[in-house]
C-alpha positions as CSV (number, residue, x, y, z in Angstrom):
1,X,-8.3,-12.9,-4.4
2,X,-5.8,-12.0,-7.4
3,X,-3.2,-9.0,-6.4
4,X,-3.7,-6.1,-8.9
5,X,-2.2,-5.9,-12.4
6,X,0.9,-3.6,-12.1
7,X,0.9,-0.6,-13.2
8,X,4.8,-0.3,-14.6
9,X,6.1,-3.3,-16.7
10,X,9.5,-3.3,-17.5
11,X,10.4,-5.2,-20.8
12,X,13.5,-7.3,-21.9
13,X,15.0,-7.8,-25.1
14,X,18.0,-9.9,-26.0
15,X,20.0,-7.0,-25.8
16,X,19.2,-7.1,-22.1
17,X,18.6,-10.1,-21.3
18,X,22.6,-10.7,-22.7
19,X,23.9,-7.8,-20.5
20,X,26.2,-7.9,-17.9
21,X,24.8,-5.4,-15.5
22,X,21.4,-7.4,-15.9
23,X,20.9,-8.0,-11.9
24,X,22.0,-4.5,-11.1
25,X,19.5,-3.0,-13.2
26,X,16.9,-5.2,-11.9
27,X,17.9,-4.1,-8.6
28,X,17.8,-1.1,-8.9
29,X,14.2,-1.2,-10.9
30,X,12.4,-3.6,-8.0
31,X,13.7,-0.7,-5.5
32,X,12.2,2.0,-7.5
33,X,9.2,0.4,-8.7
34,X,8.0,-1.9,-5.5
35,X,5.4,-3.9,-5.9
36,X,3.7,-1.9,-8.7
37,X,6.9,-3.2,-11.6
38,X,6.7,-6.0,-13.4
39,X,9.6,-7.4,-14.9
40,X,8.6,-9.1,-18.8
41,X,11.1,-11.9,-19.5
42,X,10.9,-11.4,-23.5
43,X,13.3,-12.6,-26.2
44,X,12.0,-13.8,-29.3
45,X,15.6,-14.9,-30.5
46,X,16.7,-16.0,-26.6
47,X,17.4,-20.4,-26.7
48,X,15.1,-22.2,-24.5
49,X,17.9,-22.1,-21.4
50,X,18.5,-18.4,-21.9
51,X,14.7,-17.6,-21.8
52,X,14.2,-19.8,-18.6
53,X,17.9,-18.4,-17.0
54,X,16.3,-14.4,-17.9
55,X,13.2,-15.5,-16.0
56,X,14.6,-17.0,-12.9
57,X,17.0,-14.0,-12.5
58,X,14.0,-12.0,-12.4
59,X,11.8,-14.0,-10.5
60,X,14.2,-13.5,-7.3
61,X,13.6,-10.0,-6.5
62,X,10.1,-10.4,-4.6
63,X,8.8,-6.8,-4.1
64,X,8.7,-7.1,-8.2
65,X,6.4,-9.1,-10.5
66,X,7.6,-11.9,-13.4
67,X,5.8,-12.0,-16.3
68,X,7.0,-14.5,-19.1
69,X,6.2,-13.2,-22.4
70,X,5.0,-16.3,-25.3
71,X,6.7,-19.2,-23.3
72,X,4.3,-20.8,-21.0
73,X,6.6,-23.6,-20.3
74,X,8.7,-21.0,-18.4
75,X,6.2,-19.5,-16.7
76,X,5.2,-23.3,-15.3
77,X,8.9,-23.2,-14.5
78,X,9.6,-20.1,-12.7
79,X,7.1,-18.3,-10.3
80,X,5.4,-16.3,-12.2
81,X,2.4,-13.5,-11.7
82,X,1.2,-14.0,-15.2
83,X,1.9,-14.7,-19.4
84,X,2.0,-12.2,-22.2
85,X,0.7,-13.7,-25.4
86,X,1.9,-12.2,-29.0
87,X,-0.5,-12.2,-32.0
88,X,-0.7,-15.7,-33.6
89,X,0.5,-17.4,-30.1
90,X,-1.1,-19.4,-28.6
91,X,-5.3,-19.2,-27.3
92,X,-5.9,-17.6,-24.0
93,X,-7.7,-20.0,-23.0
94,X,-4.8,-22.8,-23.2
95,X,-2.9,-20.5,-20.6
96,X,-6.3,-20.8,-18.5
97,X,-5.9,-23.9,-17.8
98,X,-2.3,-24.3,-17.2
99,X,-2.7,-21.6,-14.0
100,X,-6.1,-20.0,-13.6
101,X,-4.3,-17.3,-10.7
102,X,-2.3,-16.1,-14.0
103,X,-2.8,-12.3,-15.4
104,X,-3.1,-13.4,-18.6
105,X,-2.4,-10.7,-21.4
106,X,-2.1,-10.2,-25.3
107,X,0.0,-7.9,-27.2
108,X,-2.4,-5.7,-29.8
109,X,-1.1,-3.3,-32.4
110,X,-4.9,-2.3,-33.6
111,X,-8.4,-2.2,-33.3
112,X,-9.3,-5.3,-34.7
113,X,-6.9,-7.0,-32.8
114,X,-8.1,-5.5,-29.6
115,X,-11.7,-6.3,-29.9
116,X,-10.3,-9.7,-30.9
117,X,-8.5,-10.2,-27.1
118,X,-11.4,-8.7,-25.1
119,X,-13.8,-11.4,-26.8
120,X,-10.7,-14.0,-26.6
121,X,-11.3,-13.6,-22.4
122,X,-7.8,-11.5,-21.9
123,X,-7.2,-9.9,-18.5
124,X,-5.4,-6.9,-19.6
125,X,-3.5,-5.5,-23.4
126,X,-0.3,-4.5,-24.2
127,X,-1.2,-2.0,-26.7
128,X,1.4,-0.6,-29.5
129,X,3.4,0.9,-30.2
130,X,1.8,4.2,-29.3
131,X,4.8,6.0,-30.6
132,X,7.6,5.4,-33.3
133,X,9.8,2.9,-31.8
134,X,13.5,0.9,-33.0
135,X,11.9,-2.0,-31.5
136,X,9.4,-1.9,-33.9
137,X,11.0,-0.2,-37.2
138,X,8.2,-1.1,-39.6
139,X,4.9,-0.4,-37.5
140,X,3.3,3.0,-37.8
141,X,2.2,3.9,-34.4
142,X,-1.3,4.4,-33.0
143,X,-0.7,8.0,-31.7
144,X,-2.6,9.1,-29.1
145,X,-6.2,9.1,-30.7
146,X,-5.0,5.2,-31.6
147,X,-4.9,4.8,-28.3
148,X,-7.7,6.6,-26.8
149,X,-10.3,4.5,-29.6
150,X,-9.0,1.1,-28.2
151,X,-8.7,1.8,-24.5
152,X,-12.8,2.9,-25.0
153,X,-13.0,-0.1,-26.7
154,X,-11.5,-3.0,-24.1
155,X,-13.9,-1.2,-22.0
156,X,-13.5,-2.7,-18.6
157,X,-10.0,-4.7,-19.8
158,X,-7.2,-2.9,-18.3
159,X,-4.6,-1.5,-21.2
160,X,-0.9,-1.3,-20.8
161,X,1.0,0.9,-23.0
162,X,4.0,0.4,-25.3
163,X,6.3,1.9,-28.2
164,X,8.4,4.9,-27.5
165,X,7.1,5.7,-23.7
166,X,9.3,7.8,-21.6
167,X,8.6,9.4,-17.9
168,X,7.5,12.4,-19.8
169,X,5.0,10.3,-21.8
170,X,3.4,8.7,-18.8
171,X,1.2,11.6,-17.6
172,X,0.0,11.4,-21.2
173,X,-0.8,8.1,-21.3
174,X,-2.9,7.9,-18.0
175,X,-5.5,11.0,-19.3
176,X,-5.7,9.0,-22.5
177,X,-7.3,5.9,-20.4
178,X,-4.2,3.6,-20.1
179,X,-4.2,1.7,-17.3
180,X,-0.3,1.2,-16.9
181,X,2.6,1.9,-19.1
182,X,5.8,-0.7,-20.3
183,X,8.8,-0.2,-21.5
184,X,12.2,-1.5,-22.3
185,X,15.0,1.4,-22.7
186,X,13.3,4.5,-20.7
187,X,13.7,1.8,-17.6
188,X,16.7,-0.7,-18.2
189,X,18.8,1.9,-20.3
190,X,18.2,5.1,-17.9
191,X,21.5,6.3,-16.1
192,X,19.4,6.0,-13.0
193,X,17.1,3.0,-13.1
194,X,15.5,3.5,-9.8
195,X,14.8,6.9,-10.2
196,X,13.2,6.2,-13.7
197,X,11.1,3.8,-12.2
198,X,10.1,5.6,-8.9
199,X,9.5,8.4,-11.4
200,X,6.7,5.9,-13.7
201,X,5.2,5.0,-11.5
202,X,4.2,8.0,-9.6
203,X,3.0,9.2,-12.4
204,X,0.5,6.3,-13.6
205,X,-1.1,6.5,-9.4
């Protein structure tokens, strides 16, 4: 039987993927978030070899879980617990038959889009961003309500939320129907990393 879908998914960027404290930080999440964190090796801009380095510096801490986002050769390289898939990536159903035991998931920024994974066979959504974000200038968020009309939507398909989530958000995210919560500088960028992670995750339980 398939482990759970963590709850708590930490995201990288280039920014962190390029930083020098990297391991530290992902130290100090594993600790704090146990076998409820997953760590997302994401880049869009990373080179093939600094992709597949982020992901095996991940994949060693065991307590935690690697998810590679939009690179399935990776994620045949490295150990990992499942594959994120962006809009316009490729099918779910190609990762299916690379590694059936995969959570396979797809990012979703609307309604639409949503409906669009749940029929596509996705395990889970990233869904965002739920608030205004710098990782996402451009994109108006979903708000709340956004959320709410999508998580009733997916139905039985867990949804993970993203965009501007911090440990104060979390609580907020849960009674709205979300199903976990991820994000990149409330976890990697917090002064203490294990604390802000111990903190998450409490709060999605």
């Amino acid at each position: 039987m398939r482990p759970a879908l963590p709850r708590l998914h930490a995201v990288t960027d280039e920014r962190i993927a390029r930083r020098a404290d990297l391991d530290d930080i992902a130290t100090a999440l594993a600790e704090g978030g146990g076998s409820d964190l997953a760590f997302h090796a994401r880049g869009r801009e990373l080179s093939g070899r600094e992709h597949h380095e982020l992901a095996a510096r991940l994949a060693v801490r065991p307590s935690a879980r690697l998810f590679v986002n939009d690179r399935l050769d990776i994620a045949l390289a490295v150990p990992s617990f499942g594959v994120q898939l962006g809009q316009g990536g490729l099918p779910v159903s190609a990762a299916r038959a690379l590694n059936p035991l995969w959570w396979i998931g797809r990012s979703v920024h609307d309604l639409p889009e949503a409906e669009a994974a749940r029929t596509e066979g996705a395990d889970y959504l990233v869904v965002g961003p739920v608030f205004a974000t710098a990782t996402h200038p451009g994109r108006a968020p979903l708000g709340i309500a956004g959320l709410e009309q999508i998580v009733v939507a997916a139905r039985d398909t867990p949804v993970v939320a993203i965009g501007g989530i911090t440990a104060e958000r979390v609580r907020e995210m849960k009674e709205a129907g979300a199903y976990g919560v991820a994000a990149i500088r409330a976890l990697w960028d917090d002064a203490e990393p294990a604390e802000a992670a111990r903190r998450m995750r409490e709060w999605m339980l």
